[in-house]
C-alpha positions in Angstrom: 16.8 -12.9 -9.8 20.3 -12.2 -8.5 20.9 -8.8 -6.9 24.8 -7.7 -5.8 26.3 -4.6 -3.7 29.5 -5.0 -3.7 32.3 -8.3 -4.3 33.0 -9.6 -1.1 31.5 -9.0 2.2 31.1 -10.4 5.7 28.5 -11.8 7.2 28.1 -8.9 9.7 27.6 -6.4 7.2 25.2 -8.2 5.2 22.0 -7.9 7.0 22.5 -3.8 7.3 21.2 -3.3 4.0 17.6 -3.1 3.2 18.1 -4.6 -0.3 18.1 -8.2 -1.7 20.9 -10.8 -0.7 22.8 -12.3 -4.4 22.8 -15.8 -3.9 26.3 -17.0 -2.6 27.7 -20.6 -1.6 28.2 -18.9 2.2 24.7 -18.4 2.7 23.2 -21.7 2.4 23.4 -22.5 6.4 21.0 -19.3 6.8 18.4 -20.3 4.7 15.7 -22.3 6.2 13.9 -25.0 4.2 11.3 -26.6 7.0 7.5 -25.9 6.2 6.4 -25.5 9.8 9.0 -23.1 10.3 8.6 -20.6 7.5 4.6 -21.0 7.9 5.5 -20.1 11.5 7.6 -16.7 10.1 5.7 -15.9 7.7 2.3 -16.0 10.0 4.4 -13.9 12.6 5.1 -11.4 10.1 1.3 -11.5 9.2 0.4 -11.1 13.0 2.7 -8.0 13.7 2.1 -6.1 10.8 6.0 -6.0 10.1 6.3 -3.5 6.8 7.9 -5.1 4.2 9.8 -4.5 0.6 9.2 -6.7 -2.5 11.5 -6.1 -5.1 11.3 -7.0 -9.0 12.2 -6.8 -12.6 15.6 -5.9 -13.7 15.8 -2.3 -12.2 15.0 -3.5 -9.1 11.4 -1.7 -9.0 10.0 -2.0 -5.4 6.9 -1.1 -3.6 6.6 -1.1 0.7 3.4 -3.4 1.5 2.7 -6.1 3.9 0.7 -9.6 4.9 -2.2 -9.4 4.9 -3.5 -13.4 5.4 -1.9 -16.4 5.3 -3.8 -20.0 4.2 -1.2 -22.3 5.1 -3.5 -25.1 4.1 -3.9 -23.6 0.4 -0.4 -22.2 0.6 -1.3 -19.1 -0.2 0.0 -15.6 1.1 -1.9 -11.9 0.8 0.1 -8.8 0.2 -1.5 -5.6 0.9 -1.7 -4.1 -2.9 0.2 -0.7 -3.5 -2.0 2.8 -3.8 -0.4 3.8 -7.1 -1.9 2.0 -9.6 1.2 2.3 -12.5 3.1 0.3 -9.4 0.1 -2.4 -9.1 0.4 -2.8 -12.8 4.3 -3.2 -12.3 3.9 -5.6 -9.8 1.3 -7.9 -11.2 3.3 -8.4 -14.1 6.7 -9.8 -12.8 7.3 -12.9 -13.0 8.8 -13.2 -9.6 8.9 -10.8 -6.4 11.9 -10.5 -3.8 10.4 -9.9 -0.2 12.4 -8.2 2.5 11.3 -7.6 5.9 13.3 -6.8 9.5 12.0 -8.2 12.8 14.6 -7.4 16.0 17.2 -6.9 13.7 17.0 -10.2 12.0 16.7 -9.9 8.2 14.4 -12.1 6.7 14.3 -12.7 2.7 12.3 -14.7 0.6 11.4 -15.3 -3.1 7.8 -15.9 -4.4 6.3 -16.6 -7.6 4.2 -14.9 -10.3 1.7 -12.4 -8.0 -2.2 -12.3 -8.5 -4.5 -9.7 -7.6 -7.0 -10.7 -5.2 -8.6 -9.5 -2.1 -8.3 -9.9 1.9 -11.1 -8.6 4.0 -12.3 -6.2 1.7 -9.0 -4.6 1.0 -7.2 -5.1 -2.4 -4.3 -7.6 -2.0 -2.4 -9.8 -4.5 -1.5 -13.9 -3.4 1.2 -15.7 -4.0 2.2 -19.2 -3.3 4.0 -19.6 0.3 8.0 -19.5 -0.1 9.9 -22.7 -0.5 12.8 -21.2 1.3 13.5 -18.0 3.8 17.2 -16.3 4.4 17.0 -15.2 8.2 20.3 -13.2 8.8 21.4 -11.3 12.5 23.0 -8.2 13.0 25.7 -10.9 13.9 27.0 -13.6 12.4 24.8 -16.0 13.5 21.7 -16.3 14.7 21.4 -17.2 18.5 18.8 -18.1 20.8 18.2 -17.7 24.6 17.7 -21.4 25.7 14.7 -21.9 28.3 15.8 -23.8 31.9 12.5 -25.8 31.3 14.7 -27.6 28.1 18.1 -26.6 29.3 20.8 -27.6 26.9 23.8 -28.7 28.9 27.5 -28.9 28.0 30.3 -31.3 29.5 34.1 -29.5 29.4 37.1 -30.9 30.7 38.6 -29.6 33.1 41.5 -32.1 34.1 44.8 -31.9 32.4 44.4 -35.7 31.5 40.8 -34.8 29.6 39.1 -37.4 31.8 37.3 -35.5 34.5 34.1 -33.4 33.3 31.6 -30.9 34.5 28.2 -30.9 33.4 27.6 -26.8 32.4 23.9 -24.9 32.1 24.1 -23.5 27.9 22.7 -19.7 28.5 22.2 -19.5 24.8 23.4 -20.9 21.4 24.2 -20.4 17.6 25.6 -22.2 15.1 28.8 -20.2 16.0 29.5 -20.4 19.7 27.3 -20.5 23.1 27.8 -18.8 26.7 27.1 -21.0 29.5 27.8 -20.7 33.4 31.0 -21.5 34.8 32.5 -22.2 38.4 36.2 -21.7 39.4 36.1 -24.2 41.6 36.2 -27.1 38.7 36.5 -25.7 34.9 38.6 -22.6 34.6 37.9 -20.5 31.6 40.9 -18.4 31.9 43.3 -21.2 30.6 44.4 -20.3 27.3 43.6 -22.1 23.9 41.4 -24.6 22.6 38.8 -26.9 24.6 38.7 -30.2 22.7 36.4 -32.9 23.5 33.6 -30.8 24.7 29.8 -32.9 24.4 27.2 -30.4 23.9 23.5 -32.1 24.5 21.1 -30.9 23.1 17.2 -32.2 24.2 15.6 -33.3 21.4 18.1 -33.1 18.4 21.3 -35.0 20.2 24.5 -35.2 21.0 27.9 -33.6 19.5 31.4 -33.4 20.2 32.8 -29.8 19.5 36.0 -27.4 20.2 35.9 -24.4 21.4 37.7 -21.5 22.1 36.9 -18.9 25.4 36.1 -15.6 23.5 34.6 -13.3 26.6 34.1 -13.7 30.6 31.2 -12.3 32.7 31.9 -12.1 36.4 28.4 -11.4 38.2 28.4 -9.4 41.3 27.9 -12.5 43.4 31.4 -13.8 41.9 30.1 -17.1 42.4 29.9 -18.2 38.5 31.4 -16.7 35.4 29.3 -16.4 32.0 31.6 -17.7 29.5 30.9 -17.0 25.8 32.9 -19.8 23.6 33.4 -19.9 19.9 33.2 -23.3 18.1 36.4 -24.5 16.4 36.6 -26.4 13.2 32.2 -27.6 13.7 31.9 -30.4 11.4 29.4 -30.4 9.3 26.7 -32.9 10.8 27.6 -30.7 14.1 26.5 -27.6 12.4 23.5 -29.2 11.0 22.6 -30.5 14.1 22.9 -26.9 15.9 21.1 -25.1 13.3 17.7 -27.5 13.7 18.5 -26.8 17.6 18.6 -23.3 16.7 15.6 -23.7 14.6 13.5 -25.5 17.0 14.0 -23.4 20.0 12.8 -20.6 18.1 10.1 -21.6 16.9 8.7 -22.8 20.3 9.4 -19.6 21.6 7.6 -18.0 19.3 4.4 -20.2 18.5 4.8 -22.9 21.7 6.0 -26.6 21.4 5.4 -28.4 18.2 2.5 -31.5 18.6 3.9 -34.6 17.1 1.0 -36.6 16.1 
């Protein structure tokens, strides 16, 4: 099912719509393919009782409903089943349904097979299979996450003209786009002009890449001691990106439903 607005448009204005994202090349790095993680979104969805929109057929029929249960073990997922029965019928006969939800302005999209009626708790519902895939877009580019002290991420800038001498910088947050980290006058100075290169950005648990960036915006607290620096990344290769976006990924998710057990 492909669904279209309009030829070309930016990522930013993308997720302002309450309608289906058309499948497009540019998208790919928002779509998230990890089992734990979309059984975590879809159960948080389920646990907040976020309204959502399924769309289907041709016309783009759609009917407002919401989860109802999730069986991650029989990967299954309960819909609460529309009031107007000529929509039920609808509905129970596509061969596919479009979901759209938004939770803090992050739109989340996912496509599910063939519906069946069932039931949750006494209430009418119909089931579907779990997604394979879910499209999690921000009211900004990219999605960006607040990164705990307890797993600090830290990032090493020059700040000698030879490129030899480095300081070790606290990551406030992170997205596949840029990150804002503390700075101190006394060493790195983010008022110099143009590209950083050779920055290392660790990252606990995923690894370590190399990455350019670019100051975008300084934050002077009133203490004046440190400087919040917000950098965009430069030319991110891909296995840098890749490696960002799990990041990303994982630090969500452990926000959200606490550290994953490795067995």
């Amino acid at each position: 099912m492909v669904y279209c607005c309009g030829n070309e448009r930016s990522p930013q204005s993308m997720n302002t719509t309450p309608f289906p994202e058309a499948e497009a090349p540019d998208l790919e790095r928002f779509w998230t393919y990890s089992k734990f993680d979309i059984d975590a979104l879809v159960t948080r969805l389920r646990e907040e009782r976020v309204p959502m929109t399924v769309y289907w057929g041709r016309d783009s029929e759609f009917a407002v409903t919401q989860i109802m249960k999730v069986d991650a073990v029989r990967n299954e997922v309960h819909f609460d089943l529309p009031n107007q029965p000529h929509r039920q019928s609808q509905l129970l006969d596509a061969a596919e349904l479009v979901c759209v939800a938004f939770v803090e302005h992050i739109k989340v999209q996912f496509t599910v097979g063939t519906p069946r009626r069932s039931s949750s708790g006494g209430f009418p519902t119909f089931q579907t299979s779990l997604p394979e895939r879910v499209l999690r877009l921000q009211r900004r580019e990219y999605y960006r996450v607040h990164i705990p002290e307890s797993v600090s991420a830290t990032c090493l800038v020059p700040y000698s003209g030879d490129g030899v001498q480095y300081e070790a910088l606290r990551v406030l947050d992170v997205s596949v786009g840029g990150l804002a980290m503390l700075a101190y006058p006394r060493h790195f100075d983010p008022r110099e002009p143009g590209v950083i290169d050779r920055c290392y950005l660790d990252l606990p648990g995923v690894g370590t890449i190399t990455v350019r960036m670019r100051v975008a915006h300084l934050e002077t607290p009133s203490d004046e001691q440190t400087r919040r620096c917000g950098c965009e990344f430069v030319d991110l290769s891909p296995q840098a990106r890749m490696m960002l976006q799990r990041y990303v990924q994982r630090i969500d998710t452990e926000q959200r439903h606490g550290p994953r057990r490795v067995a």
